[in-house]
Structure formats: structure tokens, C-alpha cells
C-alpha positions as CSV (number, residue, x, y, z in Angstrom):
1,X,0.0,0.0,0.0
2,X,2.8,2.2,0.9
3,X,4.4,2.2,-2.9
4,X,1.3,2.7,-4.6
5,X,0.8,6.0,-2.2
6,X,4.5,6.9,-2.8
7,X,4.0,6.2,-6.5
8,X,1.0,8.1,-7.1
9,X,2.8,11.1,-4.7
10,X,5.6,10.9,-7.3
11,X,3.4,11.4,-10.3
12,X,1.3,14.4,-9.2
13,X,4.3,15.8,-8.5
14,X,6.0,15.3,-12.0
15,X,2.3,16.7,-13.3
16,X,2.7,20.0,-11.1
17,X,6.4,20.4,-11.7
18,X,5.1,20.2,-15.8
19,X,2.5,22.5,-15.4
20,X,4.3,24.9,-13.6
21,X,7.2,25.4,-16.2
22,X,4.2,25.4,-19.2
23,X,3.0,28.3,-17.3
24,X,6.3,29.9,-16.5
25,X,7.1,29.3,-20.3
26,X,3.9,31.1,-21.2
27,X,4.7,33.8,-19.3
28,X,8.4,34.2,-20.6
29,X,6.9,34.1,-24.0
30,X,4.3,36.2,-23.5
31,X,6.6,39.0,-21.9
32,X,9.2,38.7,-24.8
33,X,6.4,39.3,-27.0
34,X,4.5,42.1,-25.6
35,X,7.2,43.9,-23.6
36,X,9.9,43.8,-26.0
37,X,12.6,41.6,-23.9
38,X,14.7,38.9,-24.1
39,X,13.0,35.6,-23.4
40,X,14.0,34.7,-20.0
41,X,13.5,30.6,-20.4
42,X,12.9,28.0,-22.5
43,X,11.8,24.3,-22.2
44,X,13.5,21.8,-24.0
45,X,13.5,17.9,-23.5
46,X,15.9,17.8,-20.5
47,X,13.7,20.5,-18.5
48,X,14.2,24.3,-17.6
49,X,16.9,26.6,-19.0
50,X,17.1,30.2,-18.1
51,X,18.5,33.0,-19.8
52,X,20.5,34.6,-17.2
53,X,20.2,37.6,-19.2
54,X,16.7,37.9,-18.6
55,X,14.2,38.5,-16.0
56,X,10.2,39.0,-16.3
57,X,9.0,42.6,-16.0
58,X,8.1,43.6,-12.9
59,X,4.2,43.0,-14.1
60,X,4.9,39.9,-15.6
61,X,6.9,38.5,-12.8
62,X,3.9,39.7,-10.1
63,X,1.4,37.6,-12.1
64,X,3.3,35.1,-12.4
65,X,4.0,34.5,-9.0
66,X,0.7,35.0,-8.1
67,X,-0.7,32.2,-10.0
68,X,2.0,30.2,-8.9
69,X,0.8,30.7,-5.5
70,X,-3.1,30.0,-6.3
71,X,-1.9,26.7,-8.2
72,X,-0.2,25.5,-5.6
73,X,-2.8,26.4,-3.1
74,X,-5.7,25.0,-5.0
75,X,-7.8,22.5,-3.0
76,X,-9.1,20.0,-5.9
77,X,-7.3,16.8,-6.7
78,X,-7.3,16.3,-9.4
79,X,-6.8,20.0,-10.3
80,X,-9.2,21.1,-13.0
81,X,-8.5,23.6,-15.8
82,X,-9.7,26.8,-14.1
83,X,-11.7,28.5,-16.4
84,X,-13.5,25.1,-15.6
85,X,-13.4,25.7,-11.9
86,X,-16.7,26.4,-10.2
87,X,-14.4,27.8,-7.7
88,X,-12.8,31.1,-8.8
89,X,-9.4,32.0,-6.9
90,X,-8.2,34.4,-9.1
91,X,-9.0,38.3,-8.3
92,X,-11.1,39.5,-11.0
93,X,-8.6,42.0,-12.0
94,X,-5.4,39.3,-11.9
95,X,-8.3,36.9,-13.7
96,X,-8.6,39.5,-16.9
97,X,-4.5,39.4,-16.9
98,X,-4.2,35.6,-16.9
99,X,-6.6,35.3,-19.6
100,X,-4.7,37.9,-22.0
101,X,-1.3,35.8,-21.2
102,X,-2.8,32.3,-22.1
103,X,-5.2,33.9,-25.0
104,X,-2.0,35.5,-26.0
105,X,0.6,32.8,-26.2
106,X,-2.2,29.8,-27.5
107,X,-2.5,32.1,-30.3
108,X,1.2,32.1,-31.5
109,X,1.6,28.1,-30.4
């Protein structure tokens, strides 16, 4: 009983990790795009590599680490898509921000 629990432990972390970098990847994308900048990371097969000549604008970086925060705090398991969420965490005004980033980057994927 003990691996399965450790096993299933081990996979919803590997999902959150995954999630996590597609949304710090849409965010790098979606600053380099809109804000003019170099793009600060990029996902290849092996996993996370930062531009160390790069950092998010102070805008991008707050939103970011906002909805960082609200993913990580979300109390569904399994986590749905939000804008499928019944349950709204975001702040309307961080909500309408979001939504332009991931509207945004789908549209140039």
C-alpha cells in the first residue's frame, strides 16, 4: 500500500512540476512578446533553462508568482482547468490578466 501511495505522490508531482514550467514558459513568452525583452526561459526535452540575461518585467513576474501561489494552493485533486473551476481564486482584475497571457501565447503556439 505504501508504494502505490509513494508512486501516485511521485506522479502528481511530475504533473505540477510540468505545469508549472508550461506556465512559467507562457509567461516568458508572452513578456518577450508584448514587452519587447529577451526571453528569460525555454523548455527543451531535458527540463528548464534560463536565460541569465533575462528576468520577467516587474508585471509579468507579479502575475506570475501569483498564480504560482493560487496553483499551488488549490484544493481539488485532481486540479481542473480553471476556467472550468466552479471555484474562482483568481482576483477579477489578476483573472482578466491571466486570460490575455494564455489567450495570447495559445494564439502564436
Amino acid at each position: 500500500m505504501e508504494r502505490l501511495i509513494r508512486r501516485r505522490t511521485s506522479s502528481a508531482r511530475e504533473k505540477t512540476e510540468g505545469e508549472l514550467l508550461d506556465l512559467a514558459e507562457y509567461f516568458s513568452t508572452y513578456c518577450c512578446e508584448k514587452h519587447e525583452r529577451v526571453k528569460a526561459l525555454y523548455i527543451n526535452s531535458w527540463g528548464l533553462i534560463m536565460n541569465p540575461n533575462h528576468k520577467l518585467c516587474p508585471e509579468c513576474q507579479e502575475l506570475l508568482n501569483y498564480s504560482i501561489n493560487l496553483y499551488l494552493r488549490c484544493p481539488h485533486s485532481p486540479k481542473p482547468d480553471c476556467k472550468k473551476c466552479d471555484n474562482l481564486c483568481f482576483a477579477p482584475a489578476y483573472r482578466l490578466r491571466f486570460q490575455e497571457v494564455i489567450r495570447f501565447v495559445e494564439g502564436i503556439l
